[in-house]
N, C-alpha and C positions, 0 to 999 in steps of 0.2 A: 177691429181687434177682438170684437166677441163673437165673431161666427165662429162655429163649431169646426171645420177643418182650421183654425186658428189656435182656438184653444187645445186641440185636440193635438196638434203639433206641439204645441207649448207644456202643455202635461207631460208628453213623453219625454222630452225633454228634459224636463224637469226632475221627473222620475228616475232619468241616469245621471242628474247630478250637474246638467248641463243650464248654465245663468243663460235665461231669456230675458228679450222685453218685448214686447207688444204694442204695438200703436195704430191710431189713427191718422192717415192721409190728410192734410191741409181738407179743411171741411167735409169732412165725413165725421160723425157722432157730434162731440162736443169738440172739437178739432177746430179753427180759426181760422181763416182765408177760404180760396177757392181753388175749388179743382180745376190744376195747369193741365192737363193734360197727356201726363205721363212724363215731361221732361220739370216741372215744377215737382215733381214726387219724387222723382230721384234726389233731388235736396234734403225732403223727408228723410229718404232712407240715411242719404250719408250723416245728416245730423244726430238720427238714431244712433247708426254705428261707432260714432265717434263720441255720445254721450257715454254708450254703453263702454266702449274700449276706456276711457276714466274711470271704471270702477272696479275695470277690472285689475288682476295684479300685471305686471309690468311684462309680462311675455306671454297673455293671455290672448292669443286669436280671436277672431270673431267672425265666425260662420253666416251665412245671409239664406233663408228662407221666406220664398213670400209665393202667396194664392194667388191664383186668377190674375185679374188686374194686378196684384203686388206681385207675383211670378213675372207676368212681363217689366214692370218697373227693376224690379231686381236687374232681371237679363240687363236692361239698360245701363245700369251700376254698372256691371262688370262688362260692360261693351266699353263705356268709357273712362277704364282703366282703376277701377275701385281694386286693391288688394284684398281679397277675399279669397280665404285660401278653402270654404268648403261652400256649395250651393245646393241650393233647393229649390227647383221650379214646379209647383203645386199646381195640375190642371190649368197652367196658359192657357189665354184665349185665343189659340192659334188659329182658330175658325172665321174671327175679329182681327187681330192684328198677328203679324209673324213675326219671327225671330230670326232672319236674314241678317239684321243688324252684328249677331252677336256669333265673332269670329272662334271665340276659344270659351273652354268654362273649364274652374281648377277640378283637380280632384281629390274629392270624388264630389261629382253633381248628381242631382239625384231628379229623374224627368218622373212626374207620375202622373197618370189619370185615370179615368175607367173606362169601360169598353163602351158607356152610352153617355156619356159624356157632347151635353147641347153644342160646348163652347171650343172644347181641345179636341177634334178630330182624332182618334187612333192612329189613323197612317198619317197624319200631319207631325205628330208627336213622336214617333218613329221616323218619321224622316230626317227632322230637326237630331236627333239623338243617332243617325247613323253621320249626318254630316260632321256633330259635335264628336262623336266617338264614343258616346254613351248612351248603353243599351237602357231604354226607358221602360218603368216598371209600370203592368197595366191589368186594373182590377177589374177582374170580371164583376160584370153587372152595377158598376158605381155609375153615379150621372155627375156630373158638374159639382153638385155640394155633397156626394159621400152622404147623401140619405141612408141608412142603414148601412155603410161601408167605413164608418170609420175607425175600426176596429183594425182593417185591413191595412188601410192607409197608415195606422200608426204604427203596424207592423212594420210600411216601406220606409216610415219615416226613421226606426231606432234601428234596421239595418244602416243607412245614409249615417248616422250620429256615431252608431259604433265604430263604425268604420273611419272615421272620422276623427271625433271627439276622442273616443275610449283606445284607442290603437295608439293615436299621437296626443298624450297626454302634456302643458294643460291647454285644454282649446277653449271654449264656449261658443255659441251660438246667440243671435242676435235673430229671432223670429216673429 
């Protein structure tokens, strides 16, 4: 929850007015249990989602954004059938694992990475994004963690929110 493509999401966010929360995965930081392997994290997430959706007011959405490893768990959420009316997939490790699994994504979903990116292939991420129906956003010269690109990335990220959040008002986001 305190890597910089994390927080960096979470700032912008924030900035347009839109309630986040941030966490960590069952043992990662100070986090308790062990890492299940991607289907134990999905729990994570829905338990997030559903903490957060209690504080919100009572017709308040909640958006689902996650990186890497948490982009793929996301997908997996809304493969198996999580209402999640906006997404955010952040540099997936589609290099590592794919996203075959995940038949539809609401809109608007937002696919990003950069052009040298270790872990998210380019044309893996565009392939995924032509079969989804969503044209994926891709930052020249970024790697895997938006070393010097995160500037860019928050640009793609408060397109995704406005469009989103700010168009169909009241939403929020759970990032």
């Amino acid at each position: 929850m305190d890597n910089p493509v994390v927080v960096r999401t979470a700032e912008v966010a924030q900035g347009l007015g839109v309630a986040t929360l941030r966490f960590n995965f069952r043992g990662v930081g100070g986090s308790t249990g062990k890492h299940g392997g991607g289907e134990a994290e999905q729990d994570d997430i829905l338990a997030a989602l559903a903490a957060l959706a209690e504080r919100l007011p009572p017709r308040g959405a909640v958006g689902l954004a996650g990186y890497s490893f948490g982009a793929w768990v996301s997908a997996g959420v809304v493969a198996a059938g999580a209402a999640v009316p906006a997404l955010a997939l952040l540099a997936p490790p589609l290099g590592m694992r794919d996203l075959d699994f995940l038949a539809r994504v609401p809109d608007p979903t937002l696919l990003v990475a950069g052009t040298r990116d270790q872990y998210c292939p380019v044309e893996a991420l565009r392939e995924v994004g032509r079969r989804l129906g969503t044209e994926p956003e891709i930052i020249e010269g970024a790697e895997h963690f938006f070393f010097g690109k995160l500037y860019p990335l928050g640009e793609s990220v408060e397109r995704w929110l406005r469009r989103w959040a700010l168009e169909h008002p009241p939403h929020h986001a759970d990032l």
